[in-house]
N, C-alpha and C positions, 0 to 999 in steps of 0.2 A: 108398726104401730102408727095407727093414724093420726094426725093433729091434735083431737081433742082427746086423746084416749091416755098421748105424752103428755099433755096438761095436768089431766086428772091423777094421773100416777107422782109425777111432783108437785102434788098439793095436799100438804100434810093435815092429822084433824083439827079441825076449825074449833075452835074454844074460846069465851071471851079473856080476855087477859084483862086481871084484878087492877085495880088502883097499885096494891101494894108492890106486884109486878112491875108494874110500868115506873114505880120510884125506883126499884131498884136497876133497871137500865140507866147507864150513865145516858148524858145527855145536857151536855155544854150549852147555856143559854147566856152566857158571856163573850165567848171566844168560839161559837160557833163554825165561823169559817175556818179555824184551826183544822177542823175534821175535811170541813168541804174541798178545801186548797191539797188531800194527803194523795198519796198514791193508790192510797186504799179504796178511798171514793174515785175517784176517777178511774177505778177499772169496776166499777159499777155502769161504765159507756165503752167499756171495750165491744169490738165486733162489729160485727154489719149492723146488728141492732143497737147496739148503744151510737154507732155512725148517726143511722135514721134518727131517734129521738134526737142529738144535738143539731143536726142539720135539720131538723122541722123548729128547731130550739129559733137557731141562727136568723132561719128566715121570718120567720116571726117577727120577732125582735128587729130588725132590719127594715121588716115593714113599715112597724110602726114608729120607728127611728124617722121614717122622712127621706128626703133628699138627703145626698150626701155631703160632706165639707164644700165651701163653697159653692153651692147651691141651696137657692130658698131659706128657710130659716138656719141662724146658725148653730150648726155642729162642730165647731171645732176643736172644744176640750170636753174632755171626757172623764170622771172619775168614776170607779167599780169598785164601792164599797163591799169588802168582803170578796174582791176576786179573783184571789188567787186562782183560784182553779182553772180558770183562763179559758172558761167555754168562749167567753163572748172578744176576747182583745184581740186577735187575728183579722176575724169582721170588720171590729170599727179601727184598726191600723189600716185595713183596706179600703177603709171610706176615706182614708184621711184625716182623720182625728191625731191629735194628742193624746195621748189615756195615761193616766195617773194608776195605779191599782192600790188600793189601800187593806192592808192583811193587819190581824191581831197579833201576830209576831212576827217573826223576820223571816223563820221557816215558812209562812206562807209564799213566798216568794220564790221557792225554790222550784218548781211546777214550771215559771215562766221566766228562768234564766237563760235560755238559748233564745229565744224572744227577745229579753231583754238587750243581750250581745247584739243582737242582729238588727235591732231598732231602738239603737242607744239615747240617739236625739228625739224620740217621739211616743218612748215607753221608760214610765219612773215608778218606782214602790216606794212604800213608805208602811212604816211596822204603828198604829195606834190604838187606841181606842176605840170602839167604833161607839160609843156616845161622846166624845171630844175630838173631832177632824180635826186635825192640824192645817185649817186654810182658813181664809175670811169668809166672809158672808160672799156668793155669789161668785165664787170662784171660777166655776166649769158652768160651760154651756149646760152638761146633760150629766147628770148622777144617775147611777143604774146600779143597783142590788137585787142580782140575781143568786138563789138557793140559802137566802138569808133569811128573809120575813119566817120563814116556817119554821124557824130553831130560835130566834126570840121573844122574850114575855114582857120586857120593858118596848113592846115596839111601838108604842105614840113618842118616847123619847126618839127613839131610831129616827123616825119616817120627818120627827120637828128638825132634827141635826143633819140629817141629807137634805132636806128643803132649805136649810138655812145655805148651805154651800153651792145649789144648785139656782142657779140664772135665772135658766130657762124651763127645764123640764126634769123630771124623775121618772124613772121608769123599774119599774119591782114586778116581782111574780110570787105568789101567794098561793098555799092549796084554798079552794073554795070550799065553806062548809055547806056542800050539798056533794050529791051523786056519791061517789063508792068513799069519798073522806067520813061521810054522817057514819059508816060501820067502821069507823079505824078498830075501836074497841074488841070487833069481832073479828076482821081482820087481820091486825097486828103480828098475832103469832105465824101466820100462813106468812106476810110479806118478808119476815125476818130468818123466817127457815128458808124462803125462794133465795132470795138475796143476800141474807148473810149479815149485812150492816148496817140495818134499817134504823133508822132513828125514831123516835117517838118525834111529831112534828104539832105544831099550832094550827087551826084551820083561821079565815077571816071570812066574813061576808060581806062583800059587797058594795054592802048601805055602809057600816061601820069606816070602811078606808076610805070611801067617796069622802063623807063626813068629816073624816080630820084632817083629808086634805086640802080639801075647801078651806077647813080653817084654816091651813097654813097657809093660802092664796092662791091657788092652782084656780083651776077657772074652768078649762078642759079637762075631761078624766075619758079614755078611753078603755076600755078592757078585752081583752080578745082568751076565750079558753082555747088551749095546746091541744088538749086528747082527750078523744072520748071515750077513750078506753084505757084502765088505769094504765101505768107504764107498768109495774110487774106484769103484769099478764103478759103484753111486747116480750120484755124479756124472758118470759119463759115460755112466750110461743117461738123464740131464736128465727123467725121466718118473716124479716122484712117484709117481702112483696104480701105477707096476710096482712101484716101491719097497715103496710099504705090502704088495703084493702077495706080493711073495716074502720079506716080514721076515714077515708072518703064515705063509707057509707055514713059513718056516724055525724057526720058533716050534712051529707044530703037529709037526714031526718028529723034532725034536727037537735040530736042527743049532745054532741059536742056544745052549742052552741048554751043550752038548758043545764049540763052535770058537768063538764068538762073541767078538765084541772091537767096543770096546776096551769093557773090564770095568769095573763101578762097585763100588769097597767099600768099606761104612762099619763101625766100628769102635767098639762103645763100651765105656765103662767097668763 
């Protein structure tokens, strides 16, 4: 069976899914990262293909991170609101950083306990609230909340409480309300049968984050889109080297750059 023909055979019928439906999917907009930090989610990137998305994830993120510790602007502490799940803390422990990781409860933590042992003096958790950090004003060079923005509803509260703890810079990833997020409605039931544990997510635009972040004093806002092509579809084409394939084309035409998601944007002072 050819490429597109395994596609089509795991992709069940498309239906919109009601209002009433999507209330009743559970869907934590408190303690969001509870789910994100489980085991459960994190074999949501098993495989070659779950490898490629976090390693396009990493360098991204890394790009637009800058120079490393100790060079050019400073990087040297780190908080990752919400991140347990520990895509990003290997990276910037190999920049050189400090990194904090801050989880809703202590079980977030457990993901990055052989980390933890193994970079005791430069990797610390801490279980709170994520509208009350427990730090001062200005605390960390760089505040990074990666797979968070899209499961919260209070998020102008979020993004004022990481700017208040954050120096220098913020950096977040958001699904964009445009390209294949405008049909969640329609798509929904297809990504939850592909996947299994899909969540109901928030989309932002754009204009809206630029806008509150400005008010909160940022000065610079960069934004770079990840994929042009959703990530279920990746994962259900299981075939990396297509992947690279058509993120480069989508790249060269200019699709990634127009509809792409989910988006990275850092933020600095």
């Amino acid at each position: 069976m050819n490429t597109t023909a395994a596609l089509w055979w795991r992709v069940p019928k498309i239906g919109v899914i009601t209002s009433r439906e999507m209330a009743d999917i559970e869907h934590d907009t408190l303690t969001p990262d509870v789910e994100t930090s489980s085991d459960g989610y994190a074999r949501r990137f098993d495989g070659t293909v779950g490898r490629f998305l976090l390693d396009s994830q990493e360098q991204a993120v890394d790009r637009l991170l800058g120079p490393p510790a100790g060079q050019g602007q400073a990087l040297r502490t780190v908080l990752e609101v919400g991140g347990g799940h520990g895509q990003l803390t290997p990276m910037l422990l190999r920049r050189g950083c400090r990194v904090w990781v801050q989880g809703s409860q202590a079980a977030c933590a457990d993901r990055l306990q052989p980390l933890m042992r193994d970079e005791a003096d430069r990797l610390q958790f801490v279980a709170s609230n994520l509208w009350s950090l427990p730090f001062r004003d200005g605390a960390f060079d760089t505040v990074i909340a990666i797979r968070l923005m899209a499961h919260v509803e209070r998020w102008r509260e979020l993004l004022a409480e990481m700017a208040r703890v954050a120096r220098h810079r913020l950096l977040i990833d958001y699904p964009p309300r445009s390209g294949a997020n405008v049909l969640e409605p329609l798509l929904f039931r297809v990504k939850r049968r592909l996947e299994g544990n899909t969540r109901p997510y928030f989309c932002y635009t754009e204009a809206e984050l630029k806008g509150a972040l400005h008010g909160l004093g940022f000065e610079r806002i960069e934004v770079e889109r990840q994929f042009g092509v959703p990530m279920v579809v990746h994962r259900t084409l299981r075939r990396p080297a297509a992947s690279r394939a058509l993120e480069r084309l989508s790249r060269s035409i200019g699709v990634t750059r127009r509809f792409g998601g989910p988006a990275l944007l850092v933020a600095e002072r």
